[in-house]
Each structure stands twice: as C-alpha cells, then as structure tokens.
ROGU-226674 format. One record per atom (N, C-alpha, C): x, y, z. Coordinates in pm, whole numbers, padded with zeros to 5 digits, always signed. Layout:
REM residues N
XYZ ...
//
This chain:
REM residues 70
-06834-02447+00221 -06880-02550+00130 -06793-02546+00005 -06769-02684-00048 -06650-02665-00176 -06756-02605-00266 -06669-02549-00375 -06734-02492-00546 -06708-02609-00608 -06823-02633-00673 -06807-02685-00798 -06871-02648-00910 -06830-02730-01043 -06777-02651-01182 -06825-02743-01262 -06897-02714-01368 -06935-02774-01441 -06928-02760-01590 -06818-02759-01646 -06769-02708-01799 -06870-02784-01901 -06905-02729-01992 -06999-02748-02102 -06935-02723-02221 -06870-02781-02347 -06795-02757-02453 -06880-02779-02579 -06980-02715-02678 -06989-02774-02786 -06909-02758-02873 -06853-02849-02983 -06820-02824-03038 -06860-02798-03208 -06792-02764-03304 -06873-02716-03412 -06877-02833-03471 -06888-02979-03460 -06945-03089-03527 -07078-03133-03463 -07132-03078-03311 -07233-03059-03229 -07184-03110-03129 -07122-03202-03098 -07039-03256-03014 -07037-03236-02853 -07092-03289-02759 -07087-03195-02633 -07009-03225-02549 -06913-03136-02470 -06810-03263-02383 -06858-03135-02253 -06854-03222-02141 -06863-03167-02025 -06757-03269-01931 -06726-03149-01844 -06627-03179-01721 -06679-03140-01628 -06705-03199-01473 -06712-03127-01367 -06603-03179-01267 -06552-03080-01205 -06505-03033-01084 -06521-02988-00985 -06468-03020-00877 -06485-03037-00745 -06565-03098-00633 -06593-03186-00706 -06744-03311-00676 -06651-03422-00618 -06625-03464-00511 -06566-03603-00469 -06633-03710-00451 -06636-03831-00514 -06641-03947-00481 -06770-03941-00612 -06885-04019-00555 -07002-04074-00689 -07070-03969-00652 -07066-03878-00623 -07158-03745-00631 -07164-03688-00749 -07086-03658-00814 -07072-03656-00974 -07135-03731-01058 -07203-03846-01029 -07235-03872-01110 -07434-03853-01114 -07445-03756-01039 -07533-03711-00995 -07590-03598-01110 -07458-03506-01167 -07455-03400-01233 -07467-03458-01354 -07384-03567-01357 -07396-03680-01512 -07502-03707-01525 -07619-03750-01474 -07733-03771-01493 -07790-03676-01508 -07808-03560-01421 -07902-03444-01436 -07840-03390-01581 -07745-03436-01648 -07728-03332-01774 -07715-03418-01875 -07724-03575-01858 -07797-03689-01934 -07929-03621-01958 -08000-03603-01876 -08169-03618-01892 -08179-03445-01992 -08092-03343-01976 -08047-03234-02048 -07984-03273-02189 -07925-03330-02197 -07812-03305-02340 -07887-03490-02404 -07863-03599-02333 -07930-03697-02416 -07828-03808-02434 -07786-03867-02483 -07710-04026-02481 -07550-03962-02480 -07497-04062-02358 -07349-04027-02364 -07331-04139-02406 -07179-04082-02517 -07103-04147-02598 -07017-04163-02526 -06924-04131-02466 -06839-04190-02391 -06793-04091-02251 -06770-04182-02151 -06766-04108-01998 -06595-04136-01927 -06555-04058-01886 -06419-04079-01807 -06412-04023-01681 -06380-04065-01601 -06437-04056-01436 -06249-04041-01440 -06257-03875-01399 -06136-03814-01315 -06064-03859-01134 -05974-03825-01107 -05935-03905-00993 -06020-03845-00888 -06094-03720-00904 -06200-03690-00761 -06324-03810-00752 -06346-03889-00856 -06388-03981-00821 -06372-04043-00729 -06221-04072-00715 -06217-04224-00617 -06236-04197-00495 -06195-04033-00490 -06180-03962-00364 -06265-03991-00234 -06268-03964-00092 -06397-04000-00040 -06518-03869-00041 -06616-03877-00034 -06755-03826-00092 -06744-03760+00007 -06817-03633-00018 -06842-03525+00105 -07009-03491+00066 -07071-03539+00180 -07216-03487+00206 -07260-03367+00177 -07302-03330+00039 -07337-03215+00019 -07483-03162-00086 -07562-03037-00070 -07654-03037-00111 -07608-02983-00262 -07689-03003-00358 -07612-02942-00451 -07740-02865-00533 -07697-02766-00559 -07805-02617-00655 -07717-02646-00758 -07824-02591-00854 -07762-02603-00991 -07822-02490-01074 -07687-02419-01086 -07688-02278-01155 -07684-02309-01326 -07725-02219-01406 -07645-02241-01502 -07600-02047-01573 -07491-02052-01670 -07439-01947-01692 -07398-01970-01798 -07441-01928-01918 -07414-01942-02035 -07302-01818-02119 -07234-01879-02182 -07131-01771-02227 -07096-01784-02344 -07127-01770-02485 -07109-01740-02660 -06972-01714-02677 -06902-01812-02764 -06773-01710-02812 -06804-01735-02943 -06709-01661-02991 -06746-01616-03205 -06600-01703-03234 
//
C-alpha cells in the first residue's frame, strides 16, 4: 500500500500551510476536508500534479504525530 504524508507548517504569524503526499488523483481532497473541519477556513489551496494522476482505491487511517521545534 503507498505512504502517505501529510505536512502541517504553522507559522509564527499563526498561519497554517499543509501539504500532502502520496495521495493520487481527488483522494486528497479527502484529507483537505478532514483537516478543513480540524484547522477551519482555507485561504488558499494548490492542487500538486498527484492530483491529476489516476486515483488508486485506497482505505485511508489517519495518524497524527506531532513534533515542536524552538
């Protein structure tokens, strides 16, 4: 089964940018929603080229792993 990745960035103006990877086709936008209904109004969205890709049937768990830097 592929990995996929789900980067989470705040930044220090609060700012949140997330990326995910390895999601082909509109399955991604699956994760966009589940972390809409988490984080709250997106300001702006850019759909990477695994988008266009064709979609692979897959179940998806959703971990999360939090990591602090100073």
């Amino acid at each position: 089964m592929a990995q996929h990745e789900v980067e989470i960035e705040i930044t220090k103006k609060g700012e949140v940018k997330v990326h995910i990877k390895g999601v082909k086709g509109k399955a991604c936008l699956t994760y966009a929603k589940w972390l809409t209904e988490l984080i709250g109004k997106v300001k702006d969205q850019q759909l990477t080229s695994e988008y266009y890709e064709p979609e692979i049937k897959a179940r998806i768990d959703l971990e999360q792993n939090l990591k602090c830097e100073d």
